[in-house]
C-alpha positions in Angstrom: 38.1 32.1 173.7 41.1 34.1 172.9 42.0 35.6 169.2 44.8 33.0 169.1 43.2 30.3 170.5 40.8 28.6 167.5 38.4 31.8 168.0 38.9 32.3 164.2 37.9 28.4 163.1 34.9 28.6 165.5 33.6 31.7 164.3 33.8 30.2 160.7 32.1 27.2 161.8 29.6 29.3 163.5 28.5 31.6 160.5 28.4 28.6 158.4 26.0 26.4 160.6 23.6 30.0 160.4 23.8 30.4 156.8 22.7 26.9 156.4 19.9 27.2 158.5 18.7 30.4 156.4 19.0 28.6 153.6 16.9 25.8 155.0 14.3 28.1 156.4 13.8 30.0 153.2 13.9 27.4 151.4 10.5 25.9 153.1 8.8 28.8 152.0 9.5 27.9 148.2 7.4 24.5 148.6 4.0 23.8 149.0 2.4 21.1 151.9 -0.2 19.4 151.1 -2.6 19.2 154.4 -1.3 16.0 155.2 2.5 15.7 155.2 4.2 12.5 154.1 6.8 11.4 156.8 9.6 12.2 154.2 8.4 16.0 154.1 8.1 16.6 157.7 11.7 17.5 157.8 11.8 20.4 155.5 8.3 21.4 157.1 10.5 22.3 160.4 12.5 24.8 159.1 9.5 26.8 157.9 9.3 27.3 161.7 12.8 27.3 162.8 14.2 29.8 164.7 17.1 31.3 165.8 17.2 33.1 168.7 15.3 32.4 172.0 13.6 35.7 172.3 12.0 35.3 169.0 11.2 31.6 169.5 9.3 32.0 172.8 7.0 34.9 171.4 6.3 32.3 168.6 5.6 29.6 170.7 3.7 31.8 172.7 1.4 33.1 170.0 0.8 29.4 168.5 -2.8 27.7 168.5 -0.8 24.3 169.7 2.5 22.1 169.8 2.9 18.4 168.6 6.1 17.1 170.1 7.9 14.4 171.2 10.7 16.2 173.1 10.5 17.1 177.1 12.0 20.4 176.7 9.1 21.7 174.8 6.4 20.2 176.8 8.3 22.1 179.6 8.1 25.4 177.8 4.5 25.0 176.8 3.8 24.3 180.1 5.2 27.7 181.2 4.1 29.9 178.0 0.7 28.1 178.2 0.6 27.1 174.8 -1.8 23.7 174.2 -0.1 20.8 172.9 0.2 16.7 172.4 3.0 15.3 173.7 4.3 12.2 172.0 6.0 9.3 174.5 9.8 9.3 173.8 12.1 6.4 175.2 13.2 7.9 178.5 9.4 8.4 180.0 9.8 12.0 181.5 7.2 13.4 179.1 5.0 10.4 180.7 6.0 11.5 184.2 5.5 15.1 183.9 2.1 15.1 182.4 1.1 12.3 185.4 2.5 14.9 187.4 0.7 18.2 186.2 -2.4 15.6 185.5 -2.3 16.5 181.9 -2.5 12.7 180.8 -4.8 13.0 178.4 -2.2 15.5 176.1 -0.2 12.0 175.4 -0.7 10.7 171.9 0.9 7.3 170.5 1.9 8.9 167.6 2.6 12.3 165.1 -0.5 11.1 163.2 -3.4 10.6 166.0 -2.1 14.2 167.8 -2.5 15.5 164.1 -5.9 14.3 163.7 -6.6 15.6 167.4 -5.7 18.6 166.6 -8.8 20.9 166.1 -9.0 20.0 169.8 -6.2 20.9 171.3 -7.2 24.0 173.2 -6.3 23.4 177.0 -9.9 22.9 178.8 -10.3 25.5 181.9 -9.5 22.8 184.1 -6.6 22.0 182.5 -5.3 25.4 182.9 -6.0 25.8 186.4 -4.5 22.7 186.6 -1.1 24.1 184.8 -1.2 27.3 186.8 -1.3 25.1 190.3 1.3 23.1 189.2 3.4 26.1 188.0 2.7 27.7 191.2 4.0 24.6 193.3 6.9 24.0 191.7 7.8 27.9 191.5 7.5 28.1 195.7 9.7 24.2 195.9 12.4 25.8 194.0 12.4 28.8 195.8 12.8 26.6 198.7 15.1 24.6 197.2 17.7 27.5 196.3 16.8 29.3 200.0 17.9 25.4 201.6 21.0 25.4 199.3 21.8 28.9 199.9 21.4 28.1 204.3 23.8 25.2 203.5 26.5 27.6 201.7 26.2 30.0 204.8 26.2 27.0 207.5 29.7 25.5 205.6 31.0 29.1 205.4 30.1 30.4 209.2 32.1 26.5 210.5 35.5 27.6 208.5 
């Protein structure tokens, strides 16, 4: 973006979206939970555990006991940081077909409430996590393919000009 160009207005914008968020996050601190959240409370709960910057938020999900979400991205990065977690079906099905595929079907819970009364047991099982580590594995070598079969492709098209 250039100086002259709405750089200002965004920056503004910018800066105001991150003060908010403090505000939010330190503003969870101030409450107390009670062990079982109403639905209405669950929202302020998430800013307790907000986060900014990626770094930061992949060392904390890293160095968390478990994740309860409902969102395929997350699942994703669980997968890869190996952090347990109960994965709640959305409306598009990939969380469905990704824990089918990595043969984690039994992480799928119906809703917030059963996953948070599952969750003393969360902890991946050993089989499990040889399971996560095969899949990883797999799908690490079929990108590597992929990219090596995209990158042939390039150098095919470029060697016929």
């Amino acid at each position: 973006m250039q100086l002259d160009k709405g750089f200002n207005v965004y920056l503004r914008k910018n800066l105001r979206k991150r003060l908010k968020a403090y505000r939010r996050i330190a503003a969870s601190y101030l409450h107390r939970y009670p062990a079982e959240l109403p639905g209405s409370r669950i929202d302020k709960l998430r800013w307790r555990y907000a986060v900014l910057a990626p770094r930061r938020f992949l060392g904390l999900l890293r160095r968390s006991q478990g994740v309860i979400t409902g969102r395929f991205h997350l699942v994703t990065l669980c997968l890869v940081t190996g952090t347990p977690f109960y994965a709640i079906a959305s409306n598009t099905h990939k969380i469905e077909a990704l824990l089918k595929q990595v043969g984690l079907g039994e992480r799928l819970r119906s809703s917030y409430e059963e996953a948070v009364s599952d969750a003393p047991r969360i902890a991946f099982s050993e089989a499990e996590q040889s399971g996560i580590e095969s899949f990883l594995q797999d799908a690490r070598g079929q990108a590597c393919a992929m990219f090596a079969g995209m990158a042939q492709v390039a150098r095919d098209r470029r060697a016929t000009r």
